[in-house]
Phi, psi and omega in degrees: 000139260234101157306335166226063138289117179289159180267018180210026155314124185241170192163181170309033174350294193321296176274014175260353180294318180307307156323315169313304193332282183321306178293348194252012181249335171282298180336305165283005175259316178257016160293136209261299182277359190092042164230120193197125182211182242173127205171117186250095220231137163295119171270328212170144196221161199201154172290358180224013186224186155167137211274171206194125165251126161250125186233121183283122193228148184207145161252045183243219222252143199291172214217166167252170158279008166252001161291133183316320177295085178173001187255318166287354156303300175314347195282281185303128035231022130302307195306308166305342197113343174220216205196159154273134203217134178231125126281104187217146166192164197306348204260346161223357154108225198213142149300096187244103136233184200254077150312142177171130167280130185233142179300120169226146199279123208300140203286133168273143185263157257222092171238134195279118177256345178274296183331292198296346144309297156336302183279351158278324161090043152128187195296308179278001170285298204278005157271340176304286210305294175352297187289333184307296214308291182348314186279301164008271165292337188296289205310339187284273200334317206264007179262001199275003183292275166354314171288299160309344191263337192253157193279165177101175182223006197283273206324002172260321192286353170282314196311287200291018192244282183326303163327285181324300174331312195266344168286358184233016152271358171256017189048050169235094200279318174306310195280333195259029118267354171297334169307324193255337183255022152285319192276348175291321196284339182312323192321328167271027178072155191258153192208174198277331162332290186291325191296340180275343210266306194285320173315307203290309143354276175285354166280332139311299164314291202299347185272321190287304175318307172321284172318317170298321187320310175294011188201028176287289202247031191243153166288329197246154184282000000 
């Protein structure tokens, strides 16, 4: 199992267990030496989802995606949202995996307010700095409606590199790399995926802008 596969993933659970099952009752059924195993691997990730190969593995004699036992698991995981992958050959036995995507619940962002004190050298260094991000971050957050609304992708890829930039003078180094691997990904052209990727993003930033706010003028963390 994957350690970082979140533990509070949601989706079809039921039926995609029924499936695993199934597959994993053929496996022990065609294991040639008795090696029939289970593995579960992180593929891909989003702040509120993350995609997931679970792979049913065997060492009996290789096989196609057109043996019939493989077409209704495949059916049931169309239906669901995600697909079946057959890896099979004489020299390592055959591979089933189960793609699927899952909901997760999106993560509170995350900012070290003591470090940056810190690295500021007290309370009235870091309400100065505050306010810099604060003039900052305002002006952006509120153009981005805007930004989303125009074709291209240079002027967002400008937007999160500033963003980014600037989350990560605040010691919120997790959102302002997510930023930066938005702004990589814009580089292959935009889509409604991404464009909520970047929403979610700034409505984060804007959560990390709240906390500061709240530790502008205060003695205590």
């Amino acid at each position: 199992m994957d350690p970082a596969v979140a533990p509070d993933l949601t989706g079809a659970m039921d039926e995609l267990g029924g499936v695993v099952g199934y597959l994993l009752e053929r496996a022990i059924d065609v294991a040639a030496g008795g090696y029939a195993a289970l593995q579960v691997d992180l593929v891909g990730e989003t702040r509120t989802s993350q995609t997931v190969h679970l792979t049913v593995a065997d060492d009996g004699e290789a096989t196609t995606a057109s043996d019939p036992k493989f077409l209704i698991p495949a059916a049931t995981l169309a239906h669901l949202g995600g697909r079946l992958q057959i890896e099979s050959g004489a020299d390592f036995g055959t591979r089933v995996i189960v793609e699927m995507t899952f909901s997760m619940p999106r993560r509170v962002p995350h900012v070290d307010i003591e470090a940056l004190r810190c690295t500021l050298g007290g309370q009235a260094a870091l309400a100065e700095v505050i306010a810099s991000l604060d003039h900052a971050l305002s002006r952006d957050l509120a153009d981005l409606d805007g930004l989303l609304a125009k074709a291209g992708s240079d002027h967002l890829q400008a937007w999160l590199h500033r963003v980014a930039g600037v989350l990560g003078m605040a010691e919120a180094s997790g959102l302002a790399q997510v930023g930066l691997l938005l702004e990589r990904d814009l580089a292959n052209g935009r889509h409604e995926a991404i464009d909520r990727s970047v929403r979610d993003f700034g409505d984060d930033a804007a959560a990390i802008l709240d906390l500061l706010r709240e530790h502008r003028d205060s003695d205590r963390l």
